[in-house]
N, C-alpha and C positions, 0 to 999 in steps of 0.2 A: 844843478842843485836838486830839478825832479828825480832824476836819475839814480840819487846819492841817496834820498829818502825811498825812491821805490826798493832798494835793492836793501837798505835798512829794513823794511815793512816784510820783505818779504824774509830776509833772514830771521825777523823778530817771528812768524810765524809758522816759520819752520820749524826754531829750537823748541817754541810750543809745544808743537806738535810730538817732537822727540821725546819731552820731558812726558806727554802723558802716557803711563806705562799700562798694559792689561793688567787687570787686575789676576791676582796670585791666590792661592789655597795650599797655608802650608801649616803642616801639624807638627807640634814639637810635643819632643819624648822626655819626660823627666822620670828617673828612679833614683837619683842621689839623696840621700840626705844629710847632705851638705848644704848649709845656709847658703852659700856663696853661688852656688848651682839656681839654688832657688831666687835671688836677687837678679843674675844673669839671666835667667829665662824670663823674668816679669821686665827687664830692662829691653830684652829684643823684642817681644811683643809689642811691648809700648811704643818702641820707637818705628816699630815695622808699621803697624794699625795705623799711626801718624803719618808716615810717609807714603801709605798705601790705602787710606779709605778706604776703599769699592773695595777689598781686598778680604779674603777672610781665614781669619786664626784657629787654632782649636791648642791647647795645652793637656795632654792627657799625661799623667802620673800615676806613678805604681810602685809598686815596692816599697825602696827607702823613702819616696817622697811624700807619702802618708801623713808629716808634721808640715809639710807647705801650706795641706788646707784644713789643719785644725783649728779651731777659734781659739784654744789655751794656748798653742803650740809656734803658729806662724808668724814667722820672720817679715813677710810680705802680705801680710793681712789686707793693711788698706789699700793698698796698691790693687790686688788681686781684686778684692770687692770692687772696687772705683771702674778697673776694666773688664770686669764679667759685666759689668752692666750695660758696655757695647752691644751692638746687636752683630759686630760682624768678629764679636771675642768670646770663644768657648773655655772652659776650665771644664774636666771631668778627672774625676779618681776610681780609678779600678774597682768594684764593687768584692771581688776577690780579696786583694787588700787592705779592704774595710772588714772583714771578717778575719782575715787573721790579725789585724790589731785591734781584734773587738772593740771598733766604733762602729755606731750608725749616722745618717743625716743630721741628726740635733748638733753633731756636734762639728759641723760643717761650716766652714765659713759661706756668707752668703751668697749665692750665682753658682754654687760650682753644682754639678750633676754628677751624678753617678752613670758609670756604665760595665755591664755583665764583664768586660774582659780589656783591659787596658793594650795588651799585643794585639788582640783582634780585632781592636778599633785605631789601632794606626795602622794595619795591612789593610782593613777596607777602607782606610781617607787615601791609601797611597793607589788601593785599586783604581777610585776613581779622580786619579788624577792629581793627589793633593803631593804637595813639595814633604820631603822629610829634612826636619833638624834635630838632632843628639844633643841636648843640652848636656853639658859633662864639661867636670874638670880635672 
């Protein structure tokens, strides 16, 4: 019976052990502007930050995805808000992007950042080290 519970005890802290994974850094690319694109990327996020705490996200958008994070326009408003306010969940929108569809920050949903160039901030997450996902349908 010792035997049968030691050999329990130790397979229970083995599969422990397995299941804790290193933590991940991976950026996802959105320029669709397609609603359904935009549902799908705030759905792998979410599910990914959940099953990966220690782990950390970034969302950068550009081009078509321009109406993801307007306050009149997004599909995925609350959602977006609710997890930019993670500390290990970024949203940014190409600052590019923003001038050619003449907005500025006002009209921004809350948490998201801007940044000078949307393709040159996923080649520097990928230089150092961060995972790439193609949102697309």
């Amino acid at each position: 019976m010792k035997l049968l519970i030691r050999i329990c005890c130790v397979l229970l802290l083995t599969s422990m052990g397995f299941a804790q994974e290193n933590p991940v850094k991976i950026v996802f690319d959105v320029t669709s502007n397609n609603t359904k694109v935009h549902e799908s990327a705030i759905r792998h996020v979410k599910a990914m930050s959940n099953a990966y705490p220690d782990s950390k996200f970034e969302v950068v958008m550009y081009s078509g995805a321009m109406d993801m994070v307007l306050k009149d326009k997004s599909t995925v408003g609350d959602d977006l808000e609710m997890l930019a306010k993670m500390d290990n969940i970024d949203f940014v929108i190409c600052e590019g992007t923003m001038k050619r569809h003449d907005v500025d920050s006002t009209q921004l949903l809350s948490g998201v950042k801007s940044v000078p160039d949307g393709i040159l901030e996923i080649i520097q997450k990928q230089k150092e080290g961060w995972g790439y996902i193609k949102e697309s349908q």
